[in-house]
VOPAGU-2260 file (C-alpha; in pm, 1 decimal, decimal comma):
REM VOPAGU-2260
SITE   aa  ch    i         X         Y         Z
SITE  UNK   A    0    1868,8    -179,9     444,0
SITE  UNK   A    1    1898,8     134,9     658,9
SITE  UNK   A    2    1918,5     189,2    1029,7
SITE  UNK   A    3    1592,9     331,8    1010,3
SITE  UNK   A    4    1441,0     -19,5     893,1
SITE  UNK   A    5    1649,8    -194,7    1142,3
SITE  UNK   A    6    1493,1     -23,9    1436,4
SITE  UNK   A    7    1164,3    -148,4    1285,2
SITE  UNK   A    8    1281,1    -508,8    1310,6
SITE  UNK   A    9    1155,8    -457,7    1693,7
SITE  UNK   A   10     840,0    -703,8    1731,6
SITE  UNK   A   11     601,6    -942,0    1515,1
SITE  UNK   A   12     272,4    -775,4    1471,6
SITE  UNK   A   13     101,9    -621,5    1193,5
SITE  UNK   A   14     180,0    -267,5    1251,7
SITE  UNK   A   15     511,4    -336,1    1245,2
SITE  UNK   A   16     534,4    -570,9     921,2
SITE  UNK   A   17     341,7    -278,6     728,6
SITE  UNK   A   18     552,7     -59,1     866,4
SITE  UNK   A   19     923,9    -226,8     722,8
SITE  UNK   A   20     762,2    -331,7     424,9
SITE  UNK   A   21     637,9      22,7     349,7
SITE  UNK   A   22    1059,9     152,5     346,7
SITE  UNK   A   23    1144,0    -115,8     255,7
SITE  UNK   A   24     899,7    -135,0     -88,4
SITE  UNK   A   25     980,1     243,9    -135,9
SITE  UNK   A   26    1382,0     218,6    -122,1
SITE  UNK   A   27    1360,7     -54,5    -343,8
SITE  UNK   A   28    1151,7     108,1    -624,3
SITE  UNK   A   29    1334,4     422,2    -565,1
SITE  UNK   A   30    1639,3     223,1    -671,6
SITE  UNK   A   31    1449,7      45,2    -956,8
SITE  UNK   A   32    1230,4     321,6   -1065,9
SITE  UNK   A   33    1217,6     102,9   -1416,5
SITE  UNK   A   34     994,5    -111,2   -1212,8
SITE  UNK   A   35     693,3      77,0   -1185,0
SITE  UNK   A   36     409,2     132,8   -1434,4
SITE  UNK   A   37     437,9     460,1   -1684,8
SITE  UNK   A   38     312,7     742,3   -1547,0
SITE  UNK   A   39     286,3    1113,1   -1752,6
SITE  UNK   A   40     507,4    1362,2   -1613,4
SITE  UNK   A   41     243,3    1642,9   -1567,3
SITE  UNK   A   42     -90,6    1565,4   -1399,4
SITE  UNK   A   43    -221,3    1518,9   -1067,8
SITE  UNK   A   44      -8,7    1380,7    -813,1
SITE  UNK   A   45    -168,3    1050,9    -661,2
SITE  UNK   A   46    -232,4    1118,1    -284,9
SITE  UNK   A   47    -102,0     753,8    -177,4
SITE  UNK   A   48     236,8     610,6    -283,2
SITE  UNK   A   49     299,5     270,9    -532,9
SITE  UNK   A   50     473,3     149,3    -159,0
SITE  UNK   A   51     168,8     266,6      62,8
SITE  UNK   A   52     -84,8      60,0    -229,0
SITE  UNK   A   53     168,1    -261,8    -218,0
SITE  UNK   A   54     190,1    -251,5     178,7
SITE  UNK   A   55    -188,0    -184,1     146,5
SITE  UNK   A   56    -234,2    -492,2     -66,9
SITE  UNK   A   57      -2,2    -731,9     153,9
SITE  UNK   A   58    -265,6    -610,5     455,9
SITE  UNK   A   59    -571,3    -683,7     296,2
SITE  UNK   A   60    -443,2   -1044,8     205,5
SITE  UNK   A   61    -282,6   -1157,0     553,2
SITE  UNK   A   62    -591,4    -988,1     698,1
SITE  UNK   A   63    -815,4   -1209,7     496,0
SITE  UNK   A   64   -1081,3    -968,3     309,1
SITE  UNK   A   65   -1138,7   -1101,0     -60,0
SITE  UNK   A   66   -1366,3    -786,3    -128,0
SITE  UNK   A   67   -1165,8    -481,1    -211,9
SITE  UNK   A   68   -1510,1    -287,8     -56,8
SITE  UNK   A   69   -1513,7    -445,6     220,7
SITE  UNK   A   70   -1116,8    -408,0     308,9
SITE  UNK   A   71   -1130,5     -24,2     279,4
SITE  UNK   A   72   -1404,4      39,4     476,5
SITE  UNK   A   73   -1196,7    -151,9     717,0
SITE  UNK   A   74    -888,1      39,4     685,2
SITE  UNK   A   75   -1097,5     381,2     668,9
SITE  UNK   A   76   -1229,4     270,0    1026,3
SITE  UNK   A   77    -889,4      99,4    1140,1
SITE  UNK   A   78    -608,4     236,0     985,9
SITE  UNK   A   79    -602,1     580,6     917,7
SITE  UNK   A   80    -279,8     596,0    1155,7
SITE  UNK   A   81    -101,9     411,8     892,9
SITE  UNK   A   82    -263,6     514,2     579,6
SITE  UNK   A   83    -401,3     886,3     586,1
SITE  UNK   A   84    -470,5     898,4     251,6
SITE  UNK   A   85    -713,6     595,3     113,4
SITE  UNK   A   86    -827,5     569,7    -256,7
SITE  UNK   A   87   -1184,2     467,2    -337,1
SITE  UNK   A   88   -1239,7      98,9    -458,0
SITE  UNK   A   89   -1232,3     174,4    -827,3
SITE  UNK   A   90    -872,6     371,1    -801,2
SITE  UNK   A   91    -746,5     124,2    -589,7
SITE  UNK   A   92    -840,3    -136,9    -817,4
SITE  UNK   A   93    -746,5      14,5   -1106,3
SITE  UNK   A   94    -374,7     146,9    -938,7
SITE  UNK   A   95    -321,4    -276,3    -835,0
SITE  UNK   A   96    -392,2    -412,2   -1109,5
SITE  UNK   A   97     -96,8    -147,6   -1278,3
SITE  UNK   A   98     113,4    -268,1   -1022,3
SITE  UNK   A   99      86,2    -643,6   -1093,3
SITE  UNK   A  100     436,4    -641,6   -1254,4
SITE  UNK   A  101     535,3    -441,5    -975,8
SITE  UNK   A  102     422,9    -662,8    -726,0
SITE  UNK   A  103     552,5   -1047,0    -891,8
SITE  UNK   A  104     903,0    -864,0    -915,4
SITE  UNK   A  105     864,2    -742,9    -537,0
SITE  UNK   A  106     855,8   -1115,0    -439,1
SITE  UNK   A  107    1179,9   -1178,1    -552,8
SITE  UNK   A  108    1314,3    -864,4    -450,3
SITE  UNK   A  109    1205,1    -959,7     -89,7
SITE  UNK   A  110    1295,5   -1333,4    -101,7
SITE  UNK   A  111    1665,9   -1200,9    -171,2
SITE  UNK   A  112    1681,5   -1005,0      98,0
SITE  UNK   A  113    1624,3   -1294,9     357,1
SITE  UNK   A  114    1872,1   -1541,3     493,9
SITE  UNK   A  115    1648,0   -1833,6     341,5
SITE  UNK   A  116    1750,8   -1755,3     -20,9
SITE  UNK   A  117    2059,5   -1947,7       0,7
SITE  UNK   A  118    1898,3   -2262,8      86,9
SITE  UNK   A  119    1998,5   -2591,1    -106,5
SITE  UNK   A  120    1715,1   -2776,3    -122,7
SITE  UNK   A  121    1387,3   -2709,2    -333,6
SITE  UNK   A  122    1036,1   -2872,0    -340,9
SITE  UNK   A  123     833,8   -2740,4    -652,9
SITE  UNK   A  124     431,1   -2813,4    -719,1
SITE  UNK   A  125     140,0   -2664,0    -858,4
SITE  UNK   A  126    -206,6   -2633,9    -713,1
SITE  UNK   A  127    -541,0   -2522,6    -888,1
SITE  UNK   A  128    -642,7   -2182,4    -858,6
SITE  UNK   A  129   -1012,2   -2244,7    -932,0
SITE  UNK   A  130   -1188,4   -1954,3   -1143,4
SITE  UNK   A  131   -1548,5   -2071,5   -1217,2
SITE  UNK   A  132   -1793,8   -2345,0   -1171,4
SITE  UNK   A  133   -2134,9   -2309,8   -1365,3
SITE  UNK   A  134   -2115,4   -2366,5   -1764,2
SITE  UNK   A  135   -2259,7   -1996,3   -1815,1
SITE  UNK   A  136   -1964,0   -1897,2   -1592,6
SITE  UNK   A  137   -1697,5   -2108,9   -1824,1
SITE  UNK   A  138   -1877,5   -1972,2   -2154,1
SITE  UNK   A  139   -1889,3   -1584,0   -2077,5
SITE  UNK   A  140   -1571,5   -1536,8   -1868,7
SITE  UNK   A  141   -1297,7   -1345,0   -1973,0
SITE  UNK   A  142   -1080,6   -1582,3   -1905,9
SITE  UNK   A  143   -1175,4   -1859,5   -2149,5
SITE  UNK   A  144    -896,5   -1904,6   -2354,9
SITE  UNK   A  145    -631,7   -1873,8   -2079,3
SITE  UNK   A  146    -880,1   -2069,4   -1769,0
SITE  UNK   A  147    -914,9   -2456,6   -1874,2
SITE  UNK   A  148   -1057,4   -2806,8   -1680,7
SITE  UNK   A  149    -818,4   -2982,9   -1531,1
SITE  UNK   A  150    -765,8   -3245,9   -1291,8
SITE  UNK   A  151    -642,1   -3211,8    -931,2
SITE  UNK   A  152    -562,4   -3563,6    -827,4
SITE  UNK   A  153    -476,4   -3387,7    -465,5
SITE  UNK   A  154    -850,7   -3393,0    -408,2
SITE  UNK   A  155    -993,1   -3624,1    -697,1
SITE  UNK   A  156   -1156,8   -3351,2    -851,0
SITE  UNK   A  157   -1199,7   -3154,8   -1208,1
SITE  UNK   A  158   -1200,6   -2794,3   -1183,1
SITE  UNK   A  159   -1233,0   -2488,1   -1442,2
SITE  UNK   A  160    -956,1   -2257,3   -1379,5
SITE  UNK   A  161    -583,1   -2227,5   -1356,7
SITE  UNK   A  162    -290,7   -2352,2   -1168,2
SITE  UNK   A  163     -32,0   -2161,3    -951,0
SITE  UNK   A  164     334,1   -2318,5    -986,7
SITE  UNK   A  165     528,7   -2293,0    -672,7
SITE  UNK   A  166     923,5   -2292,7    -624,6
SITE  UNK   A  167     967,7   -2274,7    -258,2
SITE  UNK   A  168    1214,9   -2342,3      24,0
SITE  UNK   A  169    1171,2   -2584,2     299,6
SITE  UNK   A  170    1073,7   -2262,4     509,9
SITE  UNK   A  171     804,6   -2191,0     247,7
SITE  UNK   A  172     973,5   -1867,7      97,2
SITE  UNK   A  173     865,2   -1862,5    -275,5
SITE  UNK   A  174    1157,2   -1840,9    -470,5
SITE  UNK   A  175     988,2   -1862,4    -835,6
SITE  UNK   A  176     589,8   -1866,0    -898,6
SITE  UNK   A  177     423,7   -1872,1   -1254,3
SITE  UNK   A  178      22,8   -1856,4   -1348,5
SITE  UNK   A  179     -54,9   -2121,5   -1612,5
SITE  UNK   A  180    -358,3   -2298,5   -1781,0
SITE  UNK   A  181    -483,1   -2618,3   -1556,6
SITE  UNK   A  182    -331,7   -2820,9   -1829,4
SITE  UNK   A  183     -12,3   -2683,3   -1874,0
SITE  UNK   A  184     302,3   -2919,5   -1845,5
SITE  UNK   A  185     428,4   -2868,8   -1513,5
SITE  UNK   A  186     798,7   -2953,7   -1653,6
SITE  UNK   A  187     799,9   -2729,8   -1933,3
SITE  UNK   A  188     680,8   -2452,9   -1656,2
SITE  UNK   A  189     942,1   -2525,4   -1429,1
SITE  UNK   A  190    1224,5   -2495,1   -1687,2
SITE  UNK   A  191    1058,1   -2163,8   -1801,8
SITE  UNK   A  192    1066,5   -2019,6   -1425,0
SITE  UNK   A  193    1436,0   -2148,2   -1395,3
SITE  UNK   A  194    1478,8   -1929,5   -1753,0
SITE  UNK   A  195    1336,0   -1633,7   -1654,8
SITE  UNK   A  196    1571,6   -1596,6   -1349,1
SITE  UNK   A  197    1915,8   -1625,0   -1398,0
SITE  UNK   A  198    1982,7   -1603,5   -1025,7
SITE  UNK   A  199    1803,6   -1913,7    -984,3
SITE  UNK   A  200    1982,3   -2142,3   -1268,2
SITE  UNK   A  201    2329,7   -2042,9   -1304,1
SITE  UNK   A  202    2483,5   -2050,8    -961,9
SITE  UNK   A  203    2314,7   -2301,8    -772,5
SITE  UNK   A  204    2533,4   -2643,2    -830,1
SITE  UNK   A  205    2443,9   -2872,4    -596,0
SITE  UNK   A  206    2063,0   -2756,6    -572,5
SITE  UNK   A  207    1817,7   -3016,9    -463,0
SITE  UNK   A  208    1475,9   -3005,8    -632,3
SITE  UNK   A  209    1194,1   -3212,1    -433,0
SITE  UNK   A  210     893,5   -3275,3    -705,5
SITE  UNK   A  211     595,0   -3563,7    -740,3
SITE  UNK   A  212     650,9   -3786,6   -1066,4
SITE  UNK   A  213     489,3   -3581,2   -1297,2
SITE  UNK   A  214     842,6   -3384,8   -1291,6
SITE  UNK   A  215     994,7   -3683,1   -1511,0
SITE  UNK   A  216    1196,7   -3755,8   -1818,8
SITE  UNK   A  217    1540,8   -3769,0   -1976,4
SITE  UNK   A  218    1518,1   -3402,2   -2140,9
SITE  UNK   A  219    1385,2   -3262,5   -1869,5
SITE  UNK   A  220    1643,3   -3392,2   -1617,5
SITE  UNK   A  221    1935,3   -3364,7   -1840,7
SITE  UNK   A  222    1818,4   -2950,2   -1855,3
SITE  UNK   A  223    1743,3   -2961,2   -1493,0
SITE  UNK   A  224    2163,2   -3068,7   -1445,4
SITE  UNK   A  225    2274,2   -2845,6   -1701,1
SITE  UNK   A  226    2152,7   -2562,5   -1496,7
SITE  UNK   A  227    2298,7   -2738,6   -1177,9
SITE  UNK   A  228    2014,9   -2896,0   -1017,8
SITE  UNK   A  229    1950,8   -3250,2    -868,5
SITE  UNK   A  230    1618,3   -3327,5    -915,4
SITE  UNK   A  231    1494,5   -3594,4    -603,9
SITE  UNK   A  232    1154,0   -3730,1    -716,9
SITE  UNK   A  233     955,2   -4077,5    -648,8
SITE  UNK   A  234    1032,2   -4345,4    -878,2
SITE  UNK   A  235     731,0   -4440,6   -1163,8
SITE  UNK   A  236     554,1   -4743,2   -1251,3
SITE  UNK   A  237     818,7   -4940,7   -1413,5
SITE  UNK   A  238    1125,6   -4741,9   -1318,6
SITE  UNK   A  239    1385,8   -4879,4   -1089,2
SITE  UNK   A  240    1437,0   -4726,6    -706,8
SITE  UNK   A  241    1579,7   -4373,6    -727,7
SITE  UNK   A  242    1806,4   -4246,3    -486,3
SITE  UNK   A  243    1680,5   -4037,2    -201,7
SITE  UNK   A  244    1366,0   -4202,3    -175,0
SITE  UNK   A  245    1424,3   -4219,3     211,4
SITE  UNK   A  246    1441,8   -3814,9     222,4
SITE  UNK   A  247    1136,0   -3761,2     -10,7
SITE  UNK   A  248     825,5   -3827,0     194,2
SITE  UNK   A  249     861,4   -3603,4     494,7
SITE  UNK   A  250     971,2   -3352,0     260,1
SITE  UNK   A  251     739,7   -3372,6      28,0
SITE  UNK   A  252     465,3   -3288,2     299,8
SITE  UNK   A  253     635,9   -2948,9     292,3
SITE  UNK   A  254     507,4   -2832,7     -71,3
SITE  UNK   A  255     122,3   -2972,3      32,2
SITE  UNK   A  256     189,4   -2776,1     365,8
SITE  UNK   A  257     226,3   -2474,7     175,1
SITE  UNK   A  258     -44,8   -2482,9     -44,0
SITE  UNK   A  259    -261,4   -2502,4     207,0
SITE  UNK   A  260    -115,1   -2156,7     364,8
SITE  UNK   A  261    -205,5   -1991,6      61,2
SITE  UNK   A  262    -533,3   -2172,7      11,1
SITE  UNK   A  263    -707,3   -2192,8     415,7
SITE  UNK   A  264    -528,2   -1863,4     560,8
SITE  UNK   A  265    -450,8   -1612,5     210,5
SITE  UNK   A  266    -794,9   -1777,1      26,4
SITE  UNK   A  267    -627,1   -1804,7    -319,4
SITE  UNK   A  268    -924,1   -1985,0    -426,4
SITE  UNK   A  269   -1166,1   -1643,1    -327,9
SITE  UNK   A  270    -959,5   -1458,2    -552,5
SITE  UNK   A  271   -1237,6   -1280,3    -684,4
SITE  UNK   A  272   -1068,0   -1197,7   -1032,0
SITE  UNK   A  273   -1276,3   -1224,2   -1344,7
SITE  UNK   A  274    -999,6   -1120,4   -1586,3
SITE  UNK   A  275    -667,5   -1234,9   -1691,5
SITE  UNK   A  276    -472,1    -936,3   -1561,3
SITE  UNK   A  277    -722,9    -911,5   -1267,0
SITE  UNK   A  278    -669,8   -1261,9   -1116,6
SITE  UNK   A  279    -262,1   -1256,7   -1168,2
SITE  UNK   A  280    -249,3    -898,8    -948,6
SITE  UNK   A  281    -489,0   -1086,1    -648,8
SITE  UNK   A  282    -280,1   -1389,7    -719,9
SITE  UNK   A  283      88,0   -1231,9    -684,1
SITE  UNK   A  284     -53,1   -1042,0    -427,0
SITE  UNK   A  285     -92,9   -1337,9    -240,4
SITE  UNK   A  286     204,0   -1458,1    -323,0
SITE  UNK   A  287     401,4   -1118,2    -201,6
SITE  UNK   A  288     195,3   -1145,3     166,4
SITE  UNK   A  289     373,4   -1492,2     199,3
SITE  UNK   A  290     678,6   -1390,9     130,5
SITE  UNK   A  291     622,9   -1028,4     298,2
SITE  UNK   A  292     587,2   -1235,5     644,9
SITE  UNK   A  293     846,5   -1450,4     590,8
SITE  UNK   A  294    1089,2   -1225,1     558,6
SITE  UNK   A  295     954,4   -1001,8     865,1
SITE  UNK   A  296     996,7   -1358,3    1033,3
SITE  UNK   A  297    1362,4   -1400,3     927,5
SITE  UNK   A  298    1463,3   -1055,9    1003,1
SITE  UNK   A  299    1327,2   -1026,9    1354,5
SITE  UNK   A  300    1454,2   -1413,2    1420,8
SITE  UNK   A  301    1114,3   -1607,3    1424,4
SITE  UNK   A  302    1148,5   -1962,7    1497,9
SITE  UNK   A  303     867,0   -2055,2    1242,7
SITE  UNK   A  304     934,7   -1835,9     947,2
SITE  UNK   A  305     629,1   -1938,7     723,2
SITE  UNK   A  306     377,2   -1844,2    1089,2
SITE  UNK   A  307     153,6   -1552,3    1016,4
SITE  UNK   A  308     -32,2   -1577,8    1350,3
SITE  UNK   A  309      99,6   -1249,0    1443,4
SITE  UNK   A  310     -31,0   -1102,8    1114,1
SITE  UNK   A  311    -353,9   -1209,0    1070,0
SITE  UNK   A  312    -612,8    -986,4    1304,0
């Protein structure tokens, strides 16, 4: 990161954040420009930047709006000091949802660049990311297919929808996220999120991976220590005491603490999508405003780095 960022790295507000994440966002697609949707060579410029529409995104989510209406009319009124140029709602829907690759590798990107990556200890969970409730809803959504029922035994309820998988540090930073089916087999999805990035399989020996006991059998945590990891989990009806079990309720807590960031201050459940490509962008775009202010936290030397107090009005 450049000198130019560092001076950024001056105070916790939301001026600020936008600000860093903007240069930052740009160097790092200018250094990945493989990253970024196709675009012809000869046409009309677009008047905002890919980094202005992420920082844009990571705003409206910390800031709370669900309607992509309503959140430029605010920035129109609000922000023109940051943003000059503002698309119209269809453009800017239309650019986001381009960008949804774009944005899930961003995350990563970002957690990298914090001083919480290096962490040795994991909790993983999923949590439903509800996407309909009427049977008319279920039966004309174009999401049937992908959207299921499923169970959240959290709350004791059934639920249409999907479910966001969650690799996390203790300090909240996601470190690996993935948007199943509400019935999909949480281990399977785990190993497949481990797959997908080396960086987070092949040198991590040692790593401790806090899960519920749905994260159970042989297979599954013989590949689990293949790739280095120790899974710590409560033990199941019928299976002797595992070890750790002293460590795992306090920390456990710290996976149902983070759902409810994403679910009472970013509103993952007022997503608002109503297609499969359309709910992963509002998703991941949650996702990246978690991780956007926990890294703003860790570089300026927050005490809480998961707080977005200073981001949120």
């Amino acid at each position: 990161m450049g000198e130019g960022v560092q001076d950024r790295f001056v105070k916790t507000d939301l001026d600020t954040l936008a600000t860093a994440l903007y240069v930052t966002v740009d160097d790092l697609l200018i250094e990945s420009p493989h990253r970024l949707p196709w675009r012809p060579r000869v046409g009309i410029e677009p008047k905002i930047s890919d980094a202005e529409l992420v920082t844009l995104a990571v705003m409206q989510a910390l800031l709370g709006f669900t309607s992509e209406a309503r959140w430029l009319r605010h920035a129109r009124a609000h922000l023109r000091h940051l943003f000059p140029c503002l698309p119209q709602q269809p453009g800017y829907n239309k650019r986001l949802r381009r960008l949804a690759d774009t944005i899930g590798w961003l995350v990563g990107a970002l957690a990298r660049d914090t001083s919480l990556w290096t962490d040795d200890v994991w909790v993983v969970d999923s949590t439903p990311v509800e996407c309909g409730r009427s049977k008319e809803t279920v039966q004309r959504s174009d999401l049937a297919g992908w959207a299921e029922y499923g169970y959240c035994a959290s709350h004791s309820r059934f639920f249409w929808g999907l479910r966001l998988h969650l690799l996390c540090t203790l300090h909240g930073l996601p470190v690996g996220f993935a948007l199943t089916g509400a019935k999909a087999d949480e281990r399977q999805t785990l190993l497949g999120m481990l797959g997908a990035d080396p960086d987070l399989s092949t040198a991590r020996v040692g790593q401790v991976v806090i899960a519920d006991k749905n994260y159970y059998g042989r297979q599954f945590e013989a590949a689990l220590a293949e790739a280095g990891l120790d899974l710590l989990r409560p033990a199941r009806k019928g299976e002797r005491p595992r070890a750790g079990v002293r460590f795992f309720k306090p920390l456990r807590q710290v996976i149902e603490s983070i759902n409810d960031t994403f679910k009472g201050q970013l509103d993952l459940e007022r997503h608002g999508g109503h297609t499969p490509t359309g709910v992963w962008v509002r998703v991941a775009q949650r996702v990246l405003a978690l991780t956007a202010a926990i890294w703003h936290n860790d570089r300026t030397g927050q005490p809480i780095k998961r707080s977005l107090l200073a981001y949120d009005h």
